[in-house]
C-alpha positions as CSV (number, residue, x, y, z in Angstrom):
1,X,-2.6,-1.0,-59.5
2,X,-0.8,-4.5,-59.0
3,X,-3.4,-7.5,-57.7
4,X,-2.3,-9.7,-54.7
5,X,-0.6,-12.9,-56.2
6,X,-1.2,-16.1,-53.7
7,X,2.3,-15.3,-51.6
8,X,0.9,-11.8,-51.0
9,X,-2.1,-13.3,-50.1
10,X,-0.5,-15.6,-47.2
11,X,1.7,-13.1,-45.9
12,X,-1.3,-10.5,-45.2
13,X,-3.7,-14.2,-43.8
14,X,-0.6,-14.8,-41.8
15,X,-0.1,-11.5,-40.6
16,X,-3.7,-11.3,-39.2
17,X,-3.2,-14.8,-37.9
18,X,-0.1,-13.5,-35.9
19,X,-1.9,-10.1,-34.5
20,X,-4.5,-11.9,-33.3
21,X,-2.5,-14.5,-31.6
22,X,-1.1,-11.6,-29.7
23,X,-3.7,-9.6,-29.1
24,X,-5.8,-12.8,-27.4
25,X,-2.1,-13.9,-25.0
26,X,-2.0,-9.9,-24.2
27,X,-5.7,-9.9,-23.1
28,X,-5.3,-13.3,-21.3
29,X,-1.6,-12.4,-19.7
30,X,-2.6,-8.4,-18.3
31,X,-6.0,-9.6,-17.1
32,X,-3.8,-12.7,-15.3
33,X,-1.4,-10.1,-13.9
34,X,-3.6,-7.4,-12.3
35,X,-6.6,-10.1,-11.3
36,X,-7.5,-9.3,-7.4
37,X,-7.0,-12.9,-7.1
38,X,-3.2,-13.6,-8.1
39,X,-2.6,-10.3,-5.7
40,X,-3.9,-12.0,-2.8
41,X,-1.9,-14.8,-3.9
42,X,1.3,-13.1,-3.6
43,X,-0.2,-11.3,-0.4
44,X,-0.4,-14.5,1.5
45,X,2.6,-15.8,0.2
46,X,4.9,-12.9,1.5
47,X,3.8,-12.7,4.7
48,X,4.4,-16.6,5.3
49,X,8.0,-16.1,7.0
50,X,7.1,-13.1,9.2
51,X,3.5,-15.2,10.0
52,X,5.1,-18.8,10.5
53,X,8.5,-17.0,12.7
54,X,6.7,-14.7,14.2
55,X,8.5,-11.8,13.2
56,X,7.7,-8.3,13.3
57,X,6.6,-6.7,10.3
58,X,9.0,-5.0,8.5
59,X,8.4,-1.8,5.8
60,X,11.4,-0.6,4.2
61,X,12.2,2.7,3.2
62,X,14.0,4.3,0.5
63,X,15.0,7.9,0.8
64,X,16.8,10.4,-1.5
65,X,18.3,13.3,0.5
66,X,17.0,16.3,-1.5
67,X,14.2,14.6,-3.3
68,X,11.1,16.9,-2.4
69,X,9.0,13.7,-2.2
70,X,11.5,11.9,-0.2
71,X,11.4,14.7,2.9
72,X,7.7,14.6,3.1
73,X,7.7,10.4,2.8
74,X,10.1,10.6,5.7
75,X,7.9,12.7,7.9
76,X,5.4,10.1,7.8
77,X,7.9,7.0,9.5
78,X,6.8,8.2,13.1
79,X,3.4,8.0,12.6
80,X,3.5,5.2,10.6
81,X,5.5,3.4,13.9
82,X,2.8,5.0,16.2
83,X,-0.4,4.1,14.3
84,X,0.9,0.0,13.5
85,X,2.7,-2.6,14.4
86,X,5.8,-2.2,12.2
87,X,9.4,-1.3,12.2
88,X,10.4,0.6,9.6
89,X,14.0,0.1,8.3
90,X,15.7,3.7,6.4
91,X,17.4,3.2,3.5
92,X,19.7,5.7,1.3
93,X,19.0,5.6,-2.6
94,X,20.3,7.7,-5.0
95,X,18.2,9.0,-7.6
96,X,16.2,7.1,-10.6
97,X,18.4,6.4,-13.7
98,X,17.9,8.2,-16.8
99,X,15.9,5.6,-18.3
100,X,13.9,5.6,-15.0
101,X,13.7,9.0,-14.9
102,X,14.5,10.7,-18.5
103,X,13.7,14.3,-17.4
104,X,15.2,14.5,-14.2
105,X,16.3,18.1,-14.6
106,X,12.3,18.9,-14.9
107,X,11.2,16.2,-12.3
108,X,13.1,18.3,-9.8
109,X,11.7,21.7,-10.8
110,X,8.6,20.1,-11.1
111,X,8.5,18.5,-7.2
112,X,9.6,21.5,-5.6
113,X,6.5,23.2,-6.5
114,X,4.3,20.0,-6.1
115,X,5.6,19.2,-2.9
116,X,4.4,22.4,-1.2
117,X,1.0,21.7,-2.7
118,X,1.4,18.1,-1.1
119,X,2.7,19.5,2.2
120,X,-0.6,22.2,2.6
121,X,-2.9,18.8,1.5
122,X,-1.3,16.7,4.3
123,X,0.1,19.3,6.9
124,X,3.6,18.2,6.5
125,X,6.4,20.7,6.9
126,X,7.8,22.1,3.5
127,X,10.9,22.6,3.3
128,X,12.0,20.0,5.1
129,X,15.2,17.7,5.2
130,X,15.1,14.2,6.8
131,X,18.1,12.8,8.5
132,X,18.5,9.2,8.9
133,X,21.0,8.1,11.3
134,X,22.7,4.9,10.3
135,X,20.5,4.2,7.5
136,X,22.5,2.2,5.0
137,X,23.2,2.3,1.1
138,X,19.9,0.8,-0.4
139,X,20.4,0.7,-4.0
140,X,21.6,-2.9,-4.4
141,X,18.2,-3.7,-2.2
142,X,16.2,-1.2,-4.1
143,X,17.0,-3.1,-8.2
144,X,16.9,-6.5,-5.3
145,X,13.1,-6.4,-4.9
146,X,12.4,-4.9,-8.2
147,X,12.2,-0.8,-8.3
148,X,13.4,2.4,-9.4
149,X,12.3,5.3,-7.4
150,X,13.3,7.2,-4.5
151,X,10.7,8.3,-1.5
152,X,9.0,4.5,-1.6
153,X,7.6,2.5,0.9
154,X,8.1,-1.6,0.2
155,X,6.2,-4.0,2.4
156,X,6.4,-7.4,1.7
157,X,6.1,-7.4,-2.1
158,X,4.2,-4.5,-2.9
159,X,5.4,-0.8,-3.5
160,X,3.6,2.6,-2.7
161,X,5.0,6.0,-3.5
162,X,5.6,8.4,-0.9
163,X,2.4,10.8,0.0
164,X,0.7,10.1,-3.1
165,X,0.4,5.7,-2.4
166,X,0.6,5.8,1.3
167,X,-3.0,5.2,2.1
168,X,-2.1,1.8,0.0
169,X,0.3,0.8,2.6
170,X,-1.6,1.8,5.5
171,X,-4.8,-0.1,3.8
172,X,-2.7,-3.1,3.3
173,X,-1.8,-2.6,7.2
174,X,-4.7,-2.8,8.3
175,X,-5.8,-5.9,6.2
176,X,-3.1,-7.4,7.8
177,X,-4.6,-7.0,11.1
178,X,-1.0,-4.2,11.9
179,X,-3.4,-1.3,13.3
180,X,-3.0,-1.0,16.8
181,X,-6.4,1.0,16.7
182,X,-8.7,0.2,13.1
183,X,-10.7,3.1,14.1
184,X,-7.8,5.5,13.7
185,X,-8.3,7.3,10.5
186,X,-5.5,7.6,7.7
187,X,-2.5,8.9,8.3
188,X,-2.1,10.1,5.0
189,X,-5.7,9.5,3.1
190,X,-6.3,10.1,-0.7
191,X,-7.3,13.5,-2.2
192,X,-10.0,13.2,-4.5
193,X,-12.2,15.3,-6.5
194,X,-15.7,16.7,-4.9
195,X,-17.7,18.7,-7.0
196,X,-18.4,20.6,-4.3
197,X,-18.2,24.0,-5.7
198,X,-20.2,26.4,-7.6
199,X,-21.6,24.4,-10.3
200,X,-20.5,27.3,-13.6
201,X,-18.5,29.1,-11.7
202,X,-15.2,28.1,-14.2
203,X,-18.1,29.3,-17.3
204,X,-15.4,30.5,-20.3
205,X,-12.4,29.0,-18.9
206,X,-10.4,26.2,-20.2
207,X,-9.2,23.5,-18.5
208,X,-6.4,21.7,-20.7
209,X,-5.7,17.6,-20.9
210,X,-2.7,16.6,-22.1
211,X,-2.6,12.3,-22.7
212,X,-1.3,9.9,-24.5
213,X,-3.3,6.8,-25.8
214,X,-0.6,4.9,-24.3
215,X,-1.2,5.8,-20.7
216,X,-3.0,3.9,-18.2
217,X,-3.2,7.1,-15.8
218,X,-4.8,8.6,-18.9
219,X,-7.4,6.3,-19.0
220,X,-8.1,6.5,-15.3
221,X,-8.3,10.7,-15.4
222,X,-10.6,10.6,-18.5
223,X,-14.2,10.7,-17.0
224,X,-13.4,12.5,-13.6
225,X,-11.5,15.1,-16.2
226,X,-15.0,15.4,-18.0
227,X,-16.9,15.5,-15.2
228,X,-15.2,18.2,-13.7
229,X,-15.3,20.7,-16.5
230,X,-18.3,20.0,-17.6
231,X,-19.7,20.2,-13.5
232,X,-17.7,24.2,-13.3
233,X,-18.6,24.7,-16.6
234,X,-15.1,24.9,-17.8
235,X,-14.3,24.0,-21.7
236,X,-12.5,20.2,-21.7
237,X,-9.5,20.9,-24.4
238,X,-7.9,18.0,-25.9
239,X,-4.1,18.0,-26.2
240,X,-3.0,14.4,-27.5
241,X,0.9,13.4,-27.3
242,X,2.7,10.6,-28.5
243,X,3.8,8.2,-26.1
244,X,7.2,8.8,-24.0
245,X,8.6,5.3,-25.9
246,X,7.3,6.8,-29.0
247,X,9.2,10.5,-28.5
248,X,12.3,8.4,-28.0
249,X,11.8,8.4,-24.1
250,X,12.8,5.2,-22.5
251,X,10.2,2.4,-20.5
252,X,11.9,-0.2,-18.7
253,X,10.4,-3.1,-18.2
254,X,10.2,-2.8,-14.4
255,X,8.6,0.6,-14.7
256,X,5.9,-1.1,-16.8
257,X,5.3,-3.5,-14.7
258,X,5.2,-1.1,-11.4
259,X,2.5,1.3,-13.6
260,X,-0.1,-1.1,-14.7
261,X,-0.3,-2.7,-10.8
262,X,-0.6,0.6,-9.4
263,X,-3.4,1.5,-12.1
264,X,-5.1,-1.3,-11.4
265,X,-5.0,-0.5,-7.6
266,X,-6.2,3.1,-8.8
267,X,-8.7,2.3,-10.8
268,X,-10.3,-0.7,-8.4
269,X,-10.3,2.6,-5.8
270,X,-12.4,4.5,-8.1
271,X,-14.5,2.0,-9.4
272,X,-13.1,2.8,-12.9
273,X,-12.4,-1.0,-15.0
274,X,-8.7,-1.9,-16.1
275,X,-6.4,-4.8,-17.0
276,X,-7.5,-6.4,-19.9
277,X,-5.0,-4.9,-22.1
278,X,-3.9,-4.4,-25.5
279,X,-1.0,-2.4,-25.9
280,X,-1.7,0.2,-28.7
281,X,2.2,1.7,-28.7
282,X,3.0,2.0,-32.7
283,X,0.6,1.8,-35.3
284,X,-2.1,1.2,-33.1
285,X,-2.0,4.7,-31.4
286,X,-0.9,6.6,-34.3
287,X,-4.3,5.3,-35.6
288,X,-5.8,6.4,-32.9
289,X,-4.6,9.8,-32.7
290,X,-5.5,10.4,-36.5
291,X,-8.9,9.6,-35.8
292,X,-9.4,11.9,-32.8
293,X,-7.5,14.3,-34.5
294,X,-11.0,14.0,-36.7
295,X,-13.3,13.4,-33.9
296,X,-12.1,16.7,-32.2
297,X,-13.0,18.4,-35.3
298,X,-16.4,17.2,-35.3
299,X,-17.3,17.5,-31.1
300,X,-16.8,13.9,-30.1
301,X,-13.1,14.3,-29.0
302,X,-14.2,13.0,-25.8
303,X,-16.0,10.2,-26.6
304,X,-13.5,8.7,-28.6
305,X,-10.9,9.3,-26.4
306,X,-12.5,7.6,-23.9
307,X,-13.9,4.4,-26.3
308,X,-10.1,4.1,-27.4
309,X,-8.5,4.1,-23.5
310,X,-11.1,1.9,-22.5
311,X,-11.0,-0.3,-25.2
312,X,-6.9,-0.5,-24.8
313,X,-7.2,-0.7,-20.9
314,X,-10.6,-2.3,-20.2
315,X,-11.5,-4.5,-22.8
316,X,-8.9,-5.7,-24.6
317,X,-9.6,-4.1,-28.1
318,X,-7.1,-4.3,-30.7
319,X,-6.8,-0.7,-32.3
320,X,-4.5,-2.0,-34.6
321,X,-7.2,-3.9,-36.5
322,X,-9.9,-2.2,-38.1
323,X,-12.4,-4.4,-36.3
324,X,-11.2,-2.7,-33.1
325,X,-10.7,0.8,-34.2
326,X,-14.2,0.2,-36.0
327,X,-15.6,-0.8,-32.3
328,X,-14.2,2.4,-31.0
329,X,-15.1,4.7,-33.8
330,X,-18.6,3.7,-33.7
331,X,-19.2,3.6,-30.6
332,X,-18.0,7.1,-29.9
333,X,-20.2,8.3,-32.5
334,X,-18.6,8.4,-35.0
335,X,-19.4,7.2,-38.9
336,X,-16.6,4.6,-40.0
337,X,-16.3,6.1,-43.3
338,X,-15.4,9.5,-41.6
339,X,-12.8,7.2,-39.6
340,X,-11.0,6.0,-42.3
341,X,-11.1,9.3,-44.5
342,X,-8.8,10.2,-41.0
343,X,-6.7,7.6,-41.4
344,X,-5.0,8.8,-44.7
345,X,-4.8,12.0,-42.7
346,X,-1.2,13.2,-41.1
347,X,-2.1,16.6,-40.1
348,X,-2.9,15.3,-36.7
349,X,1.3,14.8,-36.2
350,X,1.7,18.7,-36.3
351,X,-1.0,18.9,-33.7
352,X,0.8,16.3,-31.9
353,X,4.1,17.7,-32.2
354,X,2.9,21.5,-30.8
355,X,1.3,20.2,-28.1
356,X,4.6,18.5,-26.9
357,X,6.1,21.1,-27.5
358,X,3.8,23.1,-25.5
359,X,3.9,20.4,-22.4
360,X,7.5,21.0,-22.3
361,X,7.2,25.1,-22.0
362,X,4.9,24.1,-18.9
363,X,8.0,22.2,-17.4
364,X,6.1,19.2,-18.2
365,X,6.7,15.5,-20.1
366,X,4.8,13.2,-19.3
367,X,0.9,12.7,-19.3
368,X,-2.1,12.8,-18.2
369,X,-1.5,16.5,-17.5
370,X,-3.7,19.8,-16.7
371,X,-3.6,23.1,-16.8
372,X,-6.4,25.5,-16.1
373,X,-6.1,28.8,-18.8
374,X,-2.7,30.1,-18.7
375,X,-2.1,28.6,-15.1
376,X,0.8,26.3,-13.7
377,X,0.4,22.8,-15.5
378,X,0.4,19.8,-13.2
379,X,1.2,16.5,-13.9
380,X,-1.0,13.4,-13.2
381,X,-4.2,12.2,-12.3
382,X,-3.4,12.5,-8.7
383,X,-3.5,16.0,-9.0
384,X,-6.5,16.2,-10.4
385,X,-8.1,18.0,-7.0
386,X,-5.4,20.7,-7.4
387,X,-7.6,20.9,-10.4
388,X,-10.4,21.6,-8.7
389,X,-9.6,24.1,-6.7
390,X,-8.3,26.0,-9.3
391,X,-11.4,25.7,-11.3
392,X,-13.4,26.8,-8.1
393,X,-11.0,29.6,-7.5
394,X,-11.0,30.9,-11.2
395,X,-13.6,33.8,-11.8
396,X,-15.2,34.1,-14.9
C-alpha cells in the first residue's frame, strides 16, 4: 500500500476544508430561506400595492383542461369568491414540461384514479370538466412569477396546489383579514391521519414505504408512516430508491425551490422540524442507503431512516462526512463499526434497483409512496389517510 506524500496530504485537508465550507453556507442559506420570519417578510411586502391602492385582492388561477386536478381546483373558484374578499382571475396553462414533469404519461394515469379519491374526500364532482370563458393563455404568466404546474392557486407571492394546498390559501386569506365570515370553516380543509380505528386490526398485513433519502416529503411521512403501522398493527416495510436526479430524472431549480417552501409549510402544520438542510444527493445518500441496507438487516431500518432524514432536513448533518453519518448511525442504534463494514457493501444497489423497478409496476416514480399488501400504491404523504382507511378496512 502507497503512503500519502505531503500533496496528497493537502488535497484530502483541502478537500475537508471545502465540504465543510459548504455544508456550514447550506445550513445557514435553507435555514435563511424557509425561516417564518423572511416569509412574513415577503408577505408584507406583496400585499403593499393592493394595501397602499386599495385594490381588490387578486388570486390567479392556472387551469389545464383535462388535468384531473385542474377540474376539481376549478370547482373550488365559487366558493372561494363566496367565502372572501377576492377576485379570482382564470388562466389557461398547458401542461408541465418534461423536466417538470418526467413521467407525465403515469402522472395522468396516476390522477385519474387519485382524483376520485380527492373528489369522495371533498364532495366535489368527478368527472368533471371546467369551462372558463375568456380566460387567457397563462403560460408566459405562469414561468413570470416562477412555476411549473397546472391546477395552482397564486396569491401574491405564494403558490398552493389545487385540493391538496388550498387550505394554505384560504389560511393565508384569512390572515389577511379576506374572510367575510372567520367563523366559516374551510372550504377545502386538510385530511389527516386519526388513529381512530381498531388498534391491530391490519395484524399480518404489510404496509409498504417507498422513499428516497433525498426527499423532504419523505422526511415529513416518516413518523406518521410508523405510527400508523405500528398503531393497526401492520408490518412498516422499507423500500429505499435513489433519488429522481440520481435515476437520471430531472429537478429544475424552480421545482426545488417550490418543494422545500411547501415542506416547510407542511411540516410547521404538523409540528414536524425542517429547513436546516444539507443536501445528501450523491455520495452522501449512497452512504446512506448502504447503511440502511444494513440497519434493515439488523431491525433498526426505521430508526436510521429517520436519524438520516432528520439529520439532512432538520439539523443540518453532513452525511457525507463520517462525523455526520457517525451521528446518524449511532444514534439510530447502531455500532459504527457495523456502519462502516456497510459501507464497503454494494448489495444494497440491487435492493435499490428492484424496488424501482417495483414502484414503476405500481404506476409509480416518485416517493414517499405506500401501498398496503398487494393494494393500489399511492403517491405522497398527502395520501397518507387513504392509507388509513385501507389499513382499517383490511381484515386480517
Amino acid at each position: 500500500m502507497h503512503g500519502l506524500d505531503g500533496s496528497d496530504i493537502l488535497n484530502v485537508t483541502t478537500n475537508r476544508e471545502i465540504q465543510s465550507l459548504r455544508a456550514a453556507s447550506s445550513r445557514t442559506i435553507t435555514t435563511l430561506i424557509t425561516s417564518p420570519g423572511l416569509r412574513e417578510v415577503r408577505r408584507t411586502l406583496n400585499a403593499l400595492p393592493r394595501r397602499i391602492g386599495g385594490r381588490q385582492a387578486v388570486v390567479n388561477y392556472f387551469h389545464e383542461p383535462g388535468d384531473p386536478y385542474s377540474e376539481l381546483a376549478a370547482q373550488l373558484i365559487a366558493p372561494l369568491e363566496n367565502t372572501y374578499n377576492v377576485s379570482v382571475r382564470p388562466w389557461i396553462v398547458s401542461a408541465p414540461g418534461p423536466a417538470a414533469a418526467p413521467e407525465l404519461e403515469r402522472l395522468k394515469a396516476l390522477a385519474m384514479r387519485d382524483a376520485a379519491l380527492l373528489a369522495r374526500a371533498h364532495g366535489l364532482a368527478w368527472p368533471h370538466e371546467a369551462r372558463h370563458q375568456g380566460a387567457q393563455d397563462g403560460n408566459a404568466l405562469r414561468q413570470k412569477l416562477g412555476h411549473y404546474l397546472s391546477g395552482m392557486f397564486a396569491f401574491e407571492g405564494e403558490w398552493y396546489w389545487a385540493v391538496d394546498r388550498f387550505h394554505f390559501l384560504e389560511r393565508r386569506l384569512r390572515e389577511a383579514g379576506l374572510c367575510r365570515n372567520p367563523q366559516a370553516p374551510l372550504i377545502a380543509p386538510p385530511r389527516d391521519v386519526t388513529l381512530k380505528g381498531e388498534a391491530g386490526s391490519a395484524r399480518g398485513k404489510t404496509l409498504d414505504w417507498f422513499l428516497s433519502f433525498r426527499s423532504p416529503y419523505t422526511w415529513i411521512s416518516a413518523d406518521r408512516a410508523k405510527v400508523l403501522a405500528d398503531h393497526y398493527g401492520a408490518t412498516l416495510r422499507l423500500r429505499f430508491v435513489l433519488p429522481m436526479v440520481m435515476r437520471g430524472l430531472p429537478v429544475p431549480a424552480a421545482k426545488r425551490f417550490y418543494i422545500t417552501l411547501d415542506t416547510k409549510r407542511e411540516a410547521e402544520r404538523l409540528s414536524i422540524p425542517f429547513g436546516t438542510i444539507i443536501d445528501p444527493v450523491g455520495k452522501p445518500t449512497e452512504r446512506g442507503l448502504a447503511v440502511l441496507h444494513h440497519a434493515i438487516a439488523a431491525g433498526k431500518g426505521h430508526a436510521f431512516a429517520r436519524s438520516f432524514l432528520s439529520g439532512a432536513f432538520a439539523e443540518g448533518i453532513d452525511a457525507g462526512s463520517d462525523a455526520g453519518l457517525r451521528i446518524m448511525a449511532e444514534r439510530a442504534g447502531l455500532m459504527w463499526r457495523d456502519a462502516e463494514t456497510a459501507l464497503a457493501d454494494d448489495s444494497w444497489r440491487k435492493v435499490a434497483e428492484a424496488n424501482r423497478e417495483e414502484l414503476f409496476d405500481l404506476g409509480l416514480w416518485g416517493v414517499p409512496s405506500f401501498r398496503v399488501d398487494r393494494n393500489a400504491g399511492h403517491w405522497g404523504q398527502d395520501r397518507l389517510w387513504v392509507i388509513e382507511q385501507e389499513l382499517q378496512a383490511t381484515a386480517p
